[in-house]
BAFI-3210 file (N, C-alpha, C; in Angstrom, 3 decimals, decimal comma, padded with zeros to 6 digits):
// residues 75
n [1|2|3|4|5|6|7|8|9|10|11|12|13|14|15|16|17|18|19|20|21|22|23|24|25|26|27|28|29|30|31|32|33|34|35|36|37|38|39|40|41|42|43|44|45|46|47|48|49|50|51|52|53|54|55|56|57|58|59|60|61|62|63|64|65|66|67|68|69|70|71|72|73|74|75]
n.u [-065,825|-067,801|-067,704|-065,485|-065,159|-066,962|-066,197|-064,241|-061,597|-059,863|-060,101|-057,688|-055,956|-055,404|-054,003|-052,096|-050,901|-049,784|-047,832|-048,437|-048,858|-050,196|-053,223|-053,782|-055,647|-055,224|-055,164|-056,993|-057,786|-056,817|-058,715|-061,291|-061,456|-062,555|-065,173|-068,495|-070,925|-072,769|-071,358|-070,772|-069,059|-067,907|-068,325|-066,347|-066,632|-066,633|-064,487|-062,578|-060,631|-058,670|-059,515|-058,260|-057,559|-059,692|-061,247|-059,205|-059,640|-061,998|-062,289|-060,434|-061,769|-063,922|-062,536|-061,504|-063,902|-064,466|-063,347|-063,537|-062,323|-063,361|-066,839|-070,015|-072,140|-073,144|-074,664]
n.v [030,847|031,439|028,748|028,631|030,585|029,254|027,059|025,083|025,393|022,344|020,473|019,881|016,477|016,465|014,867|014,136|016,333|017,197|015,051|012,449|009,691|007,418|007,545|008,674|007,466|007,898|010,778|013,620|016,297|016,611|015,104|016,197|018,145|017,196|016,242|017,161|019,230|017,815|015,547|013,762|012,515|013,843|014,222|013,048|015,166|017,456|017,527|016,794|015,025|012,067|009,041|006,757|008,185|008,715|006,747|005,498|007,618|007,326|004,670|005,521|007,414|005,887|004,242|006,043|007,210|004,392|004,000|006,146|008,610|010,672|012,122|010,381|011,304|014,678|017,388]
n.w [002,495|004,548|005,800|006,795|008,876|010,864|011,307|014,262|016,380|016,996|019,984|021,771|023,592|026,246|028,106|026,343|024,981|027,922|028,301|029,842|030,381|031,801|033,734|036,889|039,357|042,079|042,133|042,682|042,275|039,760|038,737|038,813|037,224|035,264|035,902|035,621|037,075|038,575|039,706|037,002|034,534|032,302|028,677|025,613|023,499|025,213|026,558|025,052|024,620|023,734|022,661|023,737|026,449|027,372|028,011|029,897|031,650|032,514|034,007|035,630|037,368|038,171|040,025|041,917|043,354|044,290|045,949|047,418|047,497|045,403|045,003|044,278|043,412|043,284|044,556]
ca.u [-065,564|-068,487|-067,288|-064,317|-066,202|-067,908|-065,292|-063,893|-060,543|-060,207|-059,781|-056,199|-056,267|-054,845|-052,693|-051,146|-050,284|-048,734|-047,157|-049,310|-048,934|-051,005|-053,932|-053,816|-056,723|-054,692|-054,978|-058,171|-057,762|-056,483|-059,961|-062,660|-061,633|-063,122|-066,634|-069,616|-071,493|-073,689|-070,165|-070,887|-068,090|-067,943|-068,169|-065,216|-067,168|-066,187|-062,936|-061,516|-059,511|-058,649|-060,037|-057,419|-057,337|-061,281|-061,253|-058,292|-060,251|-063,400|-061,754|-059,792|-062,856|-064,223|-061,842|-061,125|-065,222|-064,586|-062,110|-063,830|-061,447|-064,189|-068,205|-070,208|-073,061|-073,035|-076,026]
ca.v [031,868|031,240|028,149|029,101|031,685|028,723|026,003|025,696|024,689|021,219|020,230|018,779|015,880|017,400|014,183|014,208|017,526|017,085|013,661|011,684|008,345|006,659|008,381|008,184|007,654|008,787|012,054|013,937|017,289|016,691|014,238|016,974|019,152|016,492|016,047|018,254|019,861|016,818|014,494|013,206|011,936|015,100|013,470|013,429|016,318|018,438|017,390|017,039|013,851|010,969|007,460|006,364|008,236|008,848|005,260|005,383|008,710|006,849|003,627|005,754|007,927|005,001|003,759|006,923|006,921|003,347|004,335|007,151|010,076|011,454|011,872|009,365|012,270|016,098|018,413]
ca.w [003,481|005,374|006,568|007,853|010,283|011,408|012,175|015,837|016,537|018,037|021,598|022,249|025,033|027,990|028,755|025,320|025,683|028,593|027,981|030,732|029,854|032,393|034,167|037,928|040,324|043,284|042,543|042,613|041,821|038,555|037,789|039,120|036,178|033,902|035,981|035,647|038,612|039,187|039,134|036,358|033,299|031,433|027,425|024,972|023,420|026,258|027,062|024,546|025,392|022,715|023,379|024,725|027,314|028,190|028,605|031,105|032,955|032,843|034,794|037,213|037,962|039,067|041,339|042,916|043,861|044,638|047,021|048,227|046,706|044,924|045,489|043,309|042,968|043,792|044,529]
c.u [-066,419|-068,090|-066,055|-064,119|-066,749|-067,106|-064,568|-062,702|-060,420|-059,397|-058,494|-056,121|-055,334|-053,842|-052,129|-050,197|-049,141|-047,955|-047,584|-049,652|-050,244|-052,431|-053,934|-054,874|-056,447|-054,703|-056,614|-058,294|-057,419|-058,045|-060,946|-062,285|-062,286|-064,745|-067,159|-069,679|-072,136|-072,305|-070,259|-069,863|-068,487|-067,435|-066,717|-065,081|-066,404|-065,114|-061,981|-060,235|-059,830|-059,213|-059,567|-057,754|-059,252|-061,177|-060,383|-058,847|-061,606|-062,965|-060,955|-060,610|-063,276|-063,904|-061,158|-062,848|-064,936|-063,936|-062,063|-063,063|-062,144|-066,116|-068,704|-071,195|-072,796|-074,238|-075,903]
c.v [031,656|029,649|027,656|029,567|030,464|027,169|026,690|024,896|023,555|021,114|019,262|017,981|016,145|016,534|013,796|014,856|017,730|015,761|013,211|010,481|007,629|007,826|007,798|008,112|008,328|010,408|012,999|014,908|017,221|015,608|014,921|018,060|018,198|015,976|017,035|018,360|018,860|015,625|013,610|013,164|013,166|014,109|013,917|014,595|017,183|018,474|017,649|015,701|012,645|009,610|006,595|006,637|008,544|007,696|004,965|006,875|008,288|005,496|004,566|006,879|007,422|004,589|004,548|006,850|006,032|003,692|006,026|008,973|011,127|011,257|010,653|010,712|013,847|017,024|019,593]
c.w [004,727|006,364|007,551|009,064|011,464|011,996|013,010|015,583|017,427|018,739|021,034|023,562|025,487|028,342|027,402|025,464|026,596|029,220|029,506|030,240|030,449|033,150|035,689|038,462|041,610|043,319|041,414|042,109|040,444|037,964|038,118|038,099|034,833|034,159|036,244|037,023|039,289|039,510|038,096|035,547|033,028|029,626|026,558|024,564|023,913|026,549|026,469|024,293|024,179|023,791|024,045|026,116|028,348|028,354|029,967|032,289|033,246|034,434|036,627|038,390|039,131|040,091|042,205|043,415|044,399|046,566|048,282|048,517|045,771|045,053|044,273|042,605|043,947|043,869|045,080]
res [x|x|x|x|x|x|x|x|x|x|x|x|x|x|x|x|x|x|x|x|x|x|x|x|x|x|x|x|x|x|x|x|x|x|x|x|x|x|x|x|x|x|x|x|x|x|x|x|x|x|x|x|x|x|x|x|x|x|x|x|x|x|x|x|x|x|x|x|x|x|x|x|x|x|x]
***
């Protein structure tokens, strides 16, 4: 009983969900709901997001920073 109370229901990745095959970099607003306050990667932990696809929001992070679509750091 007690551990019933005490398990959480798990995170569903967000581009499963909503059948998101690829992850874009072009579009920003949809990748600042996955970095913290400092811009940092927000962890699977948090997200929620299968390996798949943290791997493909980690890469396109990047190359939206690269590309100057998102900050590298935030203060």
């Amino acid at each position: 009983m007690v551990n019933n109370l005490l398990a959480k229901k798990k995170k569903q990745c967000y581009f499963c969900v909503n059948n998101i095959r690829e992850v874009d970099y072009k579009n920003p607003q949809m990748l600042r709901r996955f970095l913290s306050y400092e811009a940092k990667i927000a962890a699977r932990r948090r997200t929620g997001l299968c390996a798949s696809h943290q791997r493909q929001l980690s890469t396109a992070i990047m190359r939206a920073r690269f590309m100057a679509l998102l900050p590298f750091v935030s203060r």
